[in-house]
C-alpha positions as CSV (number, residue, x, y, z in Angstrom):
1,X,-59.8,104.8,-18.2
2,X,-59.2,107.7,-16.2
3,X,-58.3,107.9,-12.5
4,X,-60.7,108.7,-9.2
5,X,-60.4,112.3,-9.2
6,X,-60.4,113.1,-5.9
7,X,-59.3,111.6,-2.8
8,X,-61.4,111.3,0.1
9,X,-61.8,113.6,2.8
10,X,-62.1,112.6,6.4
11,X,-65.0,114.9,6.8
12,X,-67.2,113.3,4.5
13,X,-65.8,109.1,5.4
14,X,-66.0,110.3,9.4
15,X,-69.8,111.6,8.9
16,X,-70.9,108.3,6.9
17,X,-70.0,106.2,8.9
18,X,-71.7,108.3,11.9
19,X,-74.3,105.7,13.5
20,X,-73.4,103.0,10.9
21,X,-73.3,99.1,12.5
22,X,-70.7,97.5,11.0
23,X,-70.4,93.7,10.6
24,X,-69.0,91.7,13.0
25,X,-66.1,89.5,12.3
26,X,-65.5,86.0,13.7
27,X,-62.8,85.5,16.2
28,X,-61.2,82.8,13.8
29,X,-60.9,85.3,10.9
30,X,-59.0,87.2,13.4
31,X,-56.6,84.6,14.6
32,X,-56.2,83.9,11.0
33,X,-55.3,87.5,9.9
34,X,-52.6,88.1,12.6
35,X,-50.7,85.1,11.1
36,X,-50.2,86.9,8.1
37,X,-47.1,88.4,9.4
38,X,-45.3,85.2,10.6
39,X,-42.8,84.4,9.3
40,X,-43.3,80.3,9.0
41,X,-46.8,79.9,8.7
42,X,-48.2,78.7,12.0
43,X,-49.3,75.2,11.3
44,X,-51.2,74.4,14.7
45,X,-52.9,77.7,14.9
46,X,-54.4,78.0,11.9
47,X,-55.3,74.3,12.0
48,X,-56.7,74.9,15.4
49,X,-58.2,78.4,14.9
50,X,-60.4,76.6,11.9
51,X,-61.2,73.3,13.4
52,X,-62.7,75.6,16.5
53,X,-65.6,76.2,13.9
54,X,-67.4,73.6,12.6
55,X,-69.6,75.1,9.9
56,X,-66.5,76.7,8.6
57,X,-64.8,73.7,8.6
58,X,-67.9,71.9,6.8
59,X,-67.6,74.8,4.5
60,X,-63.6,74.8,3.9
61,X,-64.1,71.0,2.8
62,X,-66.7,71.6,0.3
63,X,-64.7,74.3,-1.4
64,X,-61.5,71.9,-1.5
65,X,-63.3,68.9,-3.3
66,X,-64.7,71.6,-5.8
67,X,-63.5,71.4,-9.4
68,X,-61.5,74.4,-8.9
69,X,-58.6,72.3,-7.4
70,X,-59.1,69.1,-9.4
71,X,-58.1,67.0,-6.6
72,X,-57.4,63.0,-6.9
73,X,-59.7,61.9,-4.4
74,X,-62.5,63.4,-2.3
75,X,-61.3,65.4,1.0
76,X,-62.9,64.0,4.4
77,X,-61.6,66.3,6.7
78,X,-59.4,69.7,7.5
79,X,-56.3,67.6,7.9
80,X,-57.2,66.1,4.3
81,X,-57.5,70.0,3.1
82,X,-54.5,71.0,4.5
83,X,-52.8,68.2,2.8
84,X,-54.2,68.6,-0.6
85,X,-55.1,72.2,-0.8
86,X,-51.9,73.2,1.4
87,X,-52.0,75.5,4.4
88,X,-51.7,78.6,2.7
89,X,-54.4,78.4,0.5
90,X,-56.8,76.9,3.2
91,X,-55.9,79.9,5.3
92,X,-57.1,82.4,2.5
93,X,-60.3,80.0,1.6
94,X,-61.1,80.6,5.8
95,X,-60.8,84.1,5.8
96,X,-62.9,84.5,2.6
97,X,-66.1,82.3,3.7
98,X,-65.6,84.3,7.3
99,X,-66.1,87.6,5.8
100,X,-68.8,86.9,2.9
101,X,-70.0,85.3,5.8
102,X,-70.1,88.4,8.0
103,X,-72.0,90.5,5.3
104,X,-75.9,89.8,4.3
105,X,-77.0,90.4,0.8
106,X,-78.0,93.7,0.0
107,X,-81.0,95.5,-2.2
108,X,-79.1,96.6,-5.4
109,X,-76.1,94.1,-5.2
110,X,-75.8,91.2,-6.9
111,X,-74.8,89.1,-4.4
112,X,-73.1,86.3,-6.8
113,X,-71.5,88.5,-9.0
114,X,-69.9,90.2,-6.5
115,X,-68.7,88.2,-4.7
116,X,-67.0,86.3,-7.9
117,X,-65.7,90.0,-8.5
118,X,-64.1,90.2,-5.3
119,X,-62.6,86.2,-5.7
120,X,-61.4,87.3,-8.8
121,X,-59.8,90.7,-7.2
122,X,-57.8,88.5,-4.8
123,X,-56.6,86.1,-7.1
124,X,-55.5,88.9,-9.5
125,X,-53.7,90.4,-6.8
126,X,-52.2,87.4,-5.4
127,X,-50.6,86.3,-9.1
128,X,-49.3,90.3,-9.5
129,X,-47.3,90.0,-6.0
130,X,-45.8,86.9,-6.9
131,X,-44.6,88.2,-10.2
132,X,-43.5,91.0,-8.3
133,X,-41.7,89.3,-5.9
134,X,-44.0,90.7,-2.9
135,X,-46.6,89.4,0.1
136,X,-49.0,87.0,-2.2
137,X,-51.0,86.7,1.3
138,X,-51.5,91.0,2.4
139,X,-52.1,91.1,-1.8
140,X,-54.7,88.7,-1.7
141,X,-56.5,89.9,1.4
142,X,-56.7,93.3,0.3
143,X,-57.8,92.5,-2.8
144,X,-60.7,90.4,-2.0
145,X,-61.5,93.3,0.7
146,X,-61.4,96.6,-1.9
147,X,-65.2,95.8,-2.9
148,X,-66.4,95.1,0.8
149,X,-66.6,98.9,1.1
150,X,-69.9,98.9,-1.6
151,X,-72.1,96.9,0.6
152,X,-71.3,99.1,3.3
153,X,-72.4,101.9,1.3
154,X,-75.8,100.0,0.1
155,X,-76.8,99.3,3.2
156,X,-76.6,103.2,4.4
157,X,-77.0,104.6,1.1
158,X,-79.9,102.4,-0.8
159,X,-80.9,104.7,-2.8
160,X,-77.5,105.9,-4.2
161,X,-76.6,102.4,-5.3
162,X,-78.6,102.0,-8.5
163,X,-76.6,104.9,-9.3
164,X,-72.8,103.3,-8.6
165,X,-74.3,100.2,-10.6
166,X,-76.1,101.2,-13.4
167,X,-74.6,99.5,-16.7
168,X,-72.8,99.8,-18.8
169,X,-70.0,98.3,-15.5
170,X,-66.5,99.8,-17.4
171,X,-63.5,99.3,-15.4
172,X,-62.8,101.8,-13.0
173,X,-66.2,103.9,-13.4
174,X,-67.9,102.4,-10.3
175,X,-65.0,104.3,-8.6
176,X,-65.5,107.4,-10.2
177,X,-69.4,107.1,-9.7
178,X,-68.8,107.2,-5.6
179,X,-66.2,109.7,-5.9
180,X,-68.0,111.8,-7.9
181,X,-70.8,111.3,-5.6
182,X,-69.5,110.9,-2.1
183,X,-66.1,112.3,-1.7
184,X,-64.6,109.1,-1.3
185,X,-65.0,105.5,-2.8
186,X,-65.9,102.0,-1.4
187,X,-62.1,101.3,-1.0
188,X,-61.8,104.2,1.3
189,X,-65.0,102.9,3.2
190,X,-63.0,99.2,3.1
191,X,-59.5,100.8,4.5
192,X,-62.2,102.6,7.3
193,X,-63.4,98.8,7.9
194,X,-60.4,97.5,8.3
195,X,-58.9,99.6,10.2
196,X,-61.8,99.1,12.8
197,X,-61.5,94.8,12.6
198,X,-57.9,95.9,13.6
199,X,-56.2,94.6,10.3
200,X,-52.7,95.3,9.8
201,X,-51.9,98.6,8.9
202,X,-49.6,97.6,5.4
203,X,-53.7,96.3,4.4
204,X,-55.2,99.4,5.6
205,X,-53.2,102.0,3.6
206,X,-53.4,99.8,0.9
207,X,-57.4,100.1,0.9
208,X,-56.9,104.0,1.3
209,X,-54.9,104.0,-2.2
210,X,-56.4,101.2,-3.8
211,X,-59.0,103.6,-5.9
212,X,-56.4,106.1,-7.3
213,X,-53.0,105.0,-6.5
214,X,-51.3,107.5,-8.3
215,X,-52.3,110.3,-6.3
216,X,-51.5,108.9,-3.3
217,X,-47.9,110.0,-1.3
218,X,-46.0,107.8,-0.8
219,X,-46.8,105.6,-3.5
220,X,-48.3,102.7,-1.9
221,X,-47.3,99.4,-4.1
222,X,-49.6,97.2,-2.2
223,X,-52.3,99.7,-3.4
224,X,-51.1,99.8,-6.9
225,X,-51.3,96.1,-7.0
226,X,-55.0,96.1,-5.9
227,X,-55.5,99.1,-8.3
228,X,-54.6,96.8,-11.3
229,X,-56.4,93.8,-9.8
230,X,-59.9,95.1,-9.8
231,X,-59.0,96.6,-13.4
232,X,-58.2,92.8,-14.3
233,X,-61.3,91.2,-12.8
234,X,-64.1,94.0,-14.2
235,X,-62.2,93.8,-17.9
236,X,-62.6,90.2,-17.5
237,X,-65.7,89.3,-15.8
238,X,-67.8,92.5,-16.9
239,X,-66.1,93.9,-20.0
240,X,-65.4,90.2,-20.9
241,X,-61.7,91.4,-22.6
242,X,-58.9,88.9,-24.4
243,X,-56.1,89.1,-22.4
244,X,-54.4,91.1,-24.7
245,X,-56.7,94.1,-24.5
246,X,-57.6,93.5,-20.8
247,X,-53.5,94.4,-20.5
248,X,-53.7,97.2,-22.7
249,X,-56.6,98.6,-21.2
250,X,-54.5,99.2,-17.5
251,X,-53.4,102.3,-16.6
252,X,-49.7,101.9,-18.5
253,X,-48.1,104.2,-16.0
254,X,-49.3,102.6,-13.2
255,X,-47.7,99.1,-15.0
256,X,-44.6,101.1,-15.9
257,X,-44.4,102.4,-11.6
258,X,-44.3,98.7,-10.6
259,X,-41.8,98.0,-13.2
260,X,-44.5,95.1,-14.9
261,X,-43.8,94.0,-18.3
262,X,-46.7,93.8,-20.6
263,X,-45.7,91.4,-22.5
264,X,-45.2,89.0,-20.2
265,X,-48.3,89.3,-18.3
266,X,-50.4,89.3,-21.5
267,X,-48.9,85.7,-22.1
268,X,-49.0,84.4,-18.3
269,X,-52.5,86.2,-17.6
270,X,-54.5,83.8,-15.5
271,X,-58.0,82.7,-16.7
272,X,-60.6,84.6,-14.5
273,X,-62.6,81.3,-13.6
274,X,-59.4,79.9,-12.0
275,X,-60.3,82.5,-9.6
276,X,-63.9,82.3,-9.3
277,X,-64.9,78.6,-9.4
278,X,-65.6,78.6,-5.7
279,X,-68.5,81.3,-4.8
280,X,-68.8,82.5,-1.3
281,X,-72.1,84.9,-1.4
């Protein structure tokens, strides 16, 4: 699979998004994102920042007695998620429901597919960093964010998205499609939405390299990660690879920059519906 040939321009990003109304995000997502770079994760405020919300919390407790976590006995309450689930993982489940939440479905989208693409991004990304030693919680944000960039470009761009999603869906080509197209990609548009919900920066360059990390200077790891994370969840969910070829099929000398080994990853390769169990959309 070949790489995005170009890189975006800012003329081209800066004139799409001319006039565009971007979605809103809610105050708890943003409480939650800043405590991302803590160091000890914030107990009280994230359990405050959630409990704030009812219909997220309603929400949060339906995804934690899902089958996807297998738990021993039915959760009643956030306290009971954050005791079962843990903290961490409650925190990423919050900040997921709060941004499908923030988007509306869109003519030429499948709305459940892509959100189970963009649950599967994040958990790909989440398991690289932690085999890489790295930040499993920036790794999963940006990952489940790369794809955001496509609605945003459906909803000012209908007719152009038949085009980015006509079949057959091979890894990567989507990519090329808006490149080719545009001048820039949907991760470029999600960097450009980030950066305006006032992410952290680490998750906005990310997004900028995500599409084609190997052009990008400095080499952006983060990126890279992301990169082979939405490689990992189209091979799997669209190409419907083995493990073995969805390995093979990744860019080797992207694998090789992040010092990965192969072999091991073929044999500790999550199972995609670990990932995508839980549907947001």
């Amino acid at each position: 699979m070949s790489a995005v040939n170009a890189p975006a321009t800012t003329a081209p990003l800066a004139s799409f998004f001319e006039g565009l109304q971007l979605p809103t995000l809610p105050e708890v997502a943003h409480t939650l994102v800043s405590t991302l770079n803590d160091e000890d994760i914030p107990f009280e405020k994230v359990r405050l920042a959630i409990s704030r919300d009812p219909s997220l919390t309603a929400k949060l407790i339906r995804l934690a007695n899902s089958a996807r976590f297998g738990l021993p006995r039915q959760v009643v309450s956030l306290d009971d998620a954050i005791t079962m689930v843990g903290l961490n993982q409650v925190r990423t489940l919050a900040m997921a429901a709060c941004m499908a939440g923030s988007f509306t479905a869109v003519k030429g989208v499948d709305s459940k597919a892509f959100w189970q693409a963009s649950s599967a991004t994040a958990g790909y990304a989440q398991w690289l960093a932690r085999t890489l030693g790295t930040d499993v919680q920036q790794s999963w944000l940006a990952g489940f964010m790369v794809r955001l960039g496509e609605l945003i470009i459906a909803q000012k761009l209908p007719d152009q998205i038949a085009d980015f999603e006509r079949l057959p869906h091979l890894a990567g080509v989507r990519w090329q499609r808006e490149s080719s197209a545009l001048g820039f990609t949907e991760a470029h548009v999600a960097a450009e939405l980030a950066a305006r919900w006032k992410f952290p920066e680490s998750i906005v360059n990310a997004l900028r390299s995500a599409a084609d990390p190997l052009t990008s200077e400095p080499f952006n790891r983060l990126g890279g990660i992301v990169h082979l994370a939405a490689l990992l969840a189209e091979l799997e969910l669209d190409e419907h690879k083995s493990p073995d070829d969805a390995i093979a099929a990744l860019p080797a000398e992207l694998v090789q920059l992040l010092q990965l080994d192969p072999a091991w990853l073929r044999e500790h390769m999550p199972d995609v519906l670990t990932f995508i169990e839980s549907s947001f959309g």
